[in-house]
C-alpha positions as CSV (number, residue, x, y, z in Angstrom):
1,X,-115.1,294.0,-127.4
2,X,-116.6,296.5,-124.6
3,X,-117.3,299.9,-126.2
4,X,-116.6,302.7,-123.5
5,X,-117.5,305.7,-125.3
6,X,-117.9,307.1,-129.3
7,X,-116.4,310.2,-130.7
8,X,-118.5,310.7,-133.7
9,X,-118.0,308.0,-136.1
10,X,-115.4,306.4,-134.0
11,X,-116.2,304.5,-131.1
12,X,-113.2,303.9,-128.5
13,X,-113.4,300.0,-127.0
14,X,-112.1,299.2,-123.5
15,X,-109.3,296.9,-124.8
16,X,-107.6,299.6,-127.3
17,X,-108.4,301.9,-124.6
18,X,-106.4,299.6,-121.6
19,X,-103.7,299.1,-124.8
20,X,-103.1,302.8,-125.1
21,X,-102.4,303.4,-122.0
22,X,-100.2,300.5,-121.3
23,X,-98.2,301.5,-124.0
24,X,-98.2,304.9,-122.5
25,X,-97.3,303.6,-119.0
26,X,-94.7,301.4,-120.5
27,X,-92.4,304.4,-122.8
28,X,-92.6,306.6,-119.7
29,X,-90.8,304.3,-117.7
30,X,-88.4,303.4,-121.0
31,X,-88.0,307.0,-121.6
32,X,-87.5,307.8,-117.7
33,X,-84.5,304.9,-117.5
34,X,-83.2,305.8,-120.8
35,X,-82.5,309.5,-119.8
36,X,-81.4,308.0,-116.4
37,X,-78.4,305.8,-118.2
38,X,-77.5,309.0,-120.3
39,X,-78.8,307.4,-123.7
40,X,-80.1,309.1,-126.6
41,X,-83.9,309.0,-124.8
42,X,-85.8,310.4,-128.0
43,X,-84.1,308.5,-130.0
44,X,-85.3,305.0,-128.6
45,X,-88.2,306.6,-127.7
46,X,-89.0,306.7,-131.6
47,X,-87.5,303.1,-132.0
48,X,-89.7,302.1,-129.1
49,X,-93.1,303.3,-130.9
50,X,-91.8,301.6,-134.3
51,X,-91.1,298.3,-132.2
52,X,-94.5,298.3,-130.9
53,X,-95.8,298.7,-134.4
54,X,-93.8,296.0,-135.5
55,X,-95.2,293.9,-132.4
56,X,-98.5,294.3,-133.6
57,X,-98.3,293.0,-137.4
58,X,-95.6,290.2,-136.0
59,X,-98.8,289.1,-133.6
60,X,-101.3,289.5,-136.0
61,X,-99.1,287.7,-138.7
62,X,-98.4,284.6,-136.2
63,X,-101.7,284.2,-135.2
64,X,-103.2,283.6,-138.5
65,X,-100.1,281.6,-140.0
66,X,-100.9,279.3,-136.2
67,X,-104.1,279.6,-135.1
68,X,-106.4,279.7,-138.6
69,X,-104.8,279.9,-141.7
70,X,-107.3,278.6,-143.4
71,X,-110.0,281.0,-142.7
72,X,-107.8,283.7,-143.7
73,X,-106.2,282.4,-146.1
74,X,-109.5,282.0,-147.8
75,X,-111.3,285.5,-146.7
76,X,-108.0,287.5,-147.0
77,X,-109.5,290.7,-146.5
78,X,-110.2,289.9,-142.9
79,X,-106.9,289.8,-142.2
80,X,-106.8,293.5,-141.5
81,X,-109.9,293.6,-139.2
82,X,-107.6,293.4,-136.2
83,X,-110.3,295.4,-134.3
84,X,-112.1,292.4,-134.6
85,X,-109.0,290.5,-131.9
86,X,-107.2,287.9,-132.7
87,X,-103.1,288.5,-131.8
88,X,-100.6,286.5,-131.2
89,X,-98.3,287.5,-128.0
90,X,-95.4,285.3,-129.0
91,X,-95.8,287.0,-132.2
92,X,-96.0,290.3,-131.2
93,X,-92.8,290.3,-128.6
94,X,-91.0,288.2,-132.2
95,X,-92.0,291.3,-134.3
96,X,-91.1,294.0,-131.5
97,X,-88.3,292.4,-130.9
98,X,-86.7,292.2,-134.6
99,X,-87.8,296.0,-135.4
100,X,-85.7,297.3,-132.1
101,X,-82.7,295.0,-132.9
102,X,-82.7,296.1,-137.0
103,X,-83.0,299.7,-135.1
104,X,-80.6,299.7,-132.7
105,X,-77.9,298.5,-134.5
106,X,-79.0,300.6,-137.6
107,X,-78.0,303.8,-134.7
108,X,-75.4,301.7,-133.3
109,X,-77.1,302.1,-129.7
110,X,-76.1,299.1,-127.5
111,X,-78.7,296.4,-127.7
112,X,-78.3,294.3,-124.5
113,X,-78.5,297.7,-122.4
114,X,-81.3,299.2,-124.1
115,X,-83.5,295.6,-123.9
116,X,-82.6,295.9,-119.7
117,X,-84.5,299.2,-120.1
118,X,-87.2,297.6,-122.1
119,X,-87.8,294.5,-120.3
120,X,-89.5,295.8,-117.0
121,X,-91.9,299.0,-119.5
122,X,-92.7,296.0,-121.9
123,X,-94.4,293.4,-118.5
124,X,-96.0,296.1,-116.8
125,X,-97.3,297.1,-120.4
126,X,-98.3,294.0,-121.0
127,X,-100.1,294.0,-117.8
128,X,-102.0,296.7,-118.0
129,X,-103.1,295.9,-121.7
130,X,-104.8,292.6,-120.8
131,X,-106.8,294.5,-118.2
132,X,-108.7,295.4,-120.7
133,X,-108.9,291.8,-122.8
134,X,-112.2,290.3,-123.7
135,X,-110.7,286.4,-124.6
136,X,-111.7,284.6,-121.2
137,X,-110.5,281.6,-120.5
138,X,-112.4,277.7,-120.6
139,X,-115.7,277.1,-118.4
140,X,-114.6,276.8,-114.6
141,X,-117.1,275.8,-111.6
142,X,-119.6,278.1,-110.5
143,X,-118.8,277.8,-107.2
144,X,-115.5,279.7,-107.1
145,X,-116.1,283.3,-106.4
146,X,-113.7,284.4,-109.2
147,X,-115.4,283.6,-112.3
148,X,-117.0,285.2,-115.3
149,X,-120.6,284.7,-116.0
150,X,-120.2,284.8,-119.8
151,X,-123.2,284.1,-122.1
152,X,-124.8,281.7,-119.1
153,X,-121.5,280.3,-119.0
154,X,-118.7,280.6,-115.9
155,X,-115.4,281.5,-117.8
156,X,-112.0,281.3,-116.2
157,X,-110.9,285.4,-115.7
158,X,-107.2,284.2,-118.3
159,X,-106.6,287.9,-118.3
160,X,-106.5,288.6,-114.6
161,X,-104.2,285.4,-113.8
162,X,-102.5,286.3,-116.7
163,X,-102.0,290.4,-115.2
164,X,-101.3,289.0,-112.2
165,X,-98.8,287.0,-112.9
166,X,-97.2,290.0,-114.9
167,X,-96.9,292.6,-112.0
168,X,-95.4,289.9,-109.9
169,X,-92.9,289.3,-113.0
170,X,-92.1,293.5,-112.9
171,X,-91.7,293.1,-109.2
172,X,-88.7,290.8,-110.0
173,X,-87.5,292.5,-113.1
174,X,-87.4,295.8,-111.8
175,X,-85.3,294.5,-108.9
176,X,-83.1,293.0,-111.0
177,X,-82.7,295.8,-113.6
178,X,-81.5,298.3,-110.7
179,X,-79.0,295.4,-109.4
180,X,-77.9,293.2,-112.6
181,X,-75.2,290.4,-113.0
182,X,-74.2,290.7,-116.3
183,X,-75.9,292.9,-119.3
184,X,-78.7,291.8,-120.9
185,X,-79.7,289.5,-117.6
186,X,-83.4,291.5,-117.3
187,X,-84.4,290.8,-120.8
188,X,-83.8,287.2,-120.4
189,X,-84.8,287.0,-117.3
190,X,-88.3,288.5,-118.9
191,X,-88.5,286.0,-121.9
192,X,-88.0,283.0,-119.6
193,X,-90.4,284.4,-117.2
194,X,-93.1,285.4,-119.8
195,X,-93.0,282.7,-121.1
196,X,-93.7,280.4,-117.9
197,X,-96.5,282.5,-117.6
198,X,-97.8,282.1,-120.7
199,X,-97.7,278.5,-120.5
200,X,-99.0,278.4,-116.6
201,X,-102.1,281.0,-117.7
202,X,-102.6,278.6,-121.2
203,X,-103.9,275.6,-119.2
204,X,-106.8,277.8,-118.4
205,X,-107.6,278.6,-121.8
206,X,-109.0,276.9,-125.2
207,X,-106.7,276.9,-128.1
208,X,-105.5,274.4,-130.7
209,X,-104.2,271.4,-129.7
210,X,-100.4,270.3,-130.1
211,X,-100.3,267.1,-127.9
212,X,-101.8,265.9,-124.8
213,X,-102.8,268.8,-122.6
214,X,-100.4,271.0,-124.4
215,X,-101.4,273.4,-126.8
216,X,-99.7,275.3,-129.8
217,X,-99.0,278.2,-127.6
218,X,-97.6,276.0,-124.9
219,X,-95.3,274.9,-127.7
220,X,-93.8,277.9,-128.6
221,X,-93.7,279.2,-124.5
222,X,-91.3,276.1,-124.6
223,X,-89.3,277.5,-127.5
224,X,-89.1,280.6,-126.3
225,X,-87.9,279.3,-122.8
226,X,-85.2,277.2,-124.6
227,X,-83.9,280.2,-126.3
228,X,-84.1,282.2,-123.0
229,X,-81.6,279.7,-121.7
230,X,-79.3,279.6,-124.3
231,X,-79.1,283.3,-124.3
232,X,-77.8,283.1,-120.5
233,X,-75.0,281.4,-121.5
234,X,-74.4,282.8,-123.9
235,X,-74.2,286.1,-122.0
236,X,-72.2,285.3,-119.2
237,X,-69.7,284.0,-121.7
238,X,-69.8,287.1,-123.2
239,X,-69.2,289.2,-119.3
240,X,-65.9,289.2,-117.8
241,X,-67.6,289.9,-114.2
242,X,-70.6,288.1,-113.4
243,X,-71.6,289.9,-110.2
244,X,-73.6,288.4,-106.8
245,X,-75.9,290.8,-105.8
246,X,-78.0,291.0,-102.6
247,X,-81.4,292.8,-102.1
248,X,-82.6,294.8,-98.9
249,X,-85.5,294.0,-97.6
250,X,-87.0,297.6,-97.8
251,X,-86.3,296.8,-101.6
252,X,-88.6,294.3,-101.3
253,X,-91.3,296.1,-99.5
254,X,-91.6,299.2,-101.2
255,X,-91.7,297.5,-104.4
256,X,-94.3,294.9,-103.2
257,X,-96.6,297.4,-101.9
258,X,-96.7,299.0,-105.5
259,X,-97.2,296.0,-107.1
260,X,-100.1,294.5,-104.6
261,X,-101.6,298.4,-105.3
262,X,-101.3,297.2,-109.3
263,X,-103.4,294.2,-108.8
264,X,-105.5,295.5,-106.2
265,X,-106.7,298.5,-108.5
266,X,-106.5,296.2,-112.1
267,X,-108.8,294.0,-110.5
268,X,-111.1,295.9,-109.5
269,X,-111.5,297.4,-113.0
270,X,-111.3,294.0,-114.8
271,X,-114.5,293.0,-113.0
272,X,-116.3,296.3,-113.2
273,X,-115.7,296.8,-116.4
274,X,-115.3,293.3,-117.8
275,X,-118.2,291.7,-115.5
């Protein structure tokens, strides 16, 4: 990992910092829309900032039960040396996602309503955060402008497709949270679509091997895609209305301007930073 800058003993890296304040980004927009919909904002506020803990020991838990259980199965203290990396996604959205539901019905605070809230804070979150991640993706030509020299090697940038793709999936998401069809259509709609970028961004990167060209995070992209699609039925089985809605088109282009600035100014701190 990049170290930015050291505070005495402690020494700030450039992924926590790009985590921190994706986080931030991410419960000021929750906190915003909360208050907006007339819920208990400080509340979920508090049940946001447990979820995200839970995220993070659900993605550090999957990773070592998928990716190399033996290694820490056999040096079991390193499996607290998260500064070292090695997270999970699909584990961390499984373990965010099972604190906030144990939560919200704990304070009997509607779930599908609050995950619309969550959906378009968690992506640009998301985004944000793997700004600032250092696991590039597998060697790519050195002709094409937009790779990483890495240890005299030319890396596929994973992260910046992968932020890329993410803004472009808030875009959507926030367009659809201010319009929905049914409750709990944006947090579906943000599974299914994380996950298709996930497994898109995955074919760029080197991780275990499930079967042919698909890998063990492919696998569960596909699991989590399957669920995504059982959950629409099940929610517009669920809705008495399921409404059309229509977009304008200065919709569209006020959003897309903000999001082209988000990938304009992300990339241009991925590769001054990362390169």
């Amino acid at each position: 990992m990049i170290p930015m800058f050291s505070i005495g003993p402690l020494t700030f890296y450039f992924f926590g910092i790009m985590i921190a304040i994706g986080s931030l980004v991410g419960i000021i927009i929750f906190n915003r829309e909360a208050k907006r919909q007339g819920l208990d904002h400080k509340l979920l506020t508090d049940i946001a900032i447990y979820s995200i803990i839970g995220g993070i020991v659900g993605a550090r838990i999957v990773y070592i039960l998928v990716y190399n259980p033996t290694y820490y199965f056999s040096n079991p203290i390193e499996i607290f040396s998260i500064h070292e990396g090695g997270l999970s996604i699909h584990g961390g959205i499984l373990g965010g996602l099972l604190v906030g539901y144990w939560l919200l019905k704990r304070h009997k605070i509607s779930f599908w309503k609050t995950m619309d809230i969550v959906a378009p804070a968690l992506i640009i979150a998301q985004g944000i955060s793997r700004i600032g991640c250092d696991v590039f993706g597998s060697p790519i030509s050195s002709s094409l402008p937009w790779g990483m020299a890495i240890n005299g090697e030319y890396l596929h940038p994973a992260q910046a497709y992968e932020f890329i793709l993410d803004y472009l999936l808030f875009g959507y998401l926030w367009l659809r949270y201010n319009k929905p069809s049914y409750s709990g259509q944006v947090f579906i709609h943000y599974i299914i679509g994380f996950m298709i970028i996930r497994g898109i961004v995955e074919f760029t990167r080197i991780n275990p091997m499930a079967f042919g060209p698909f890998s063990v995070s492919h696998v569960m992209s596909i699991i989590g895609i399957i669920l995504g699609v059982v959950l629409i039925k099940y929610r517009k089985s669920k809705e008495s209305e399921i409404k059309e809605i229509e977009f304008k088109k200065s919709e569209f282009l006020k959003l897309g301007l903000f999001v082209l600035g988000m990938i304009i100014v992300s990339v241009i701190i991925y590769y001054f930073v990362q390169g």
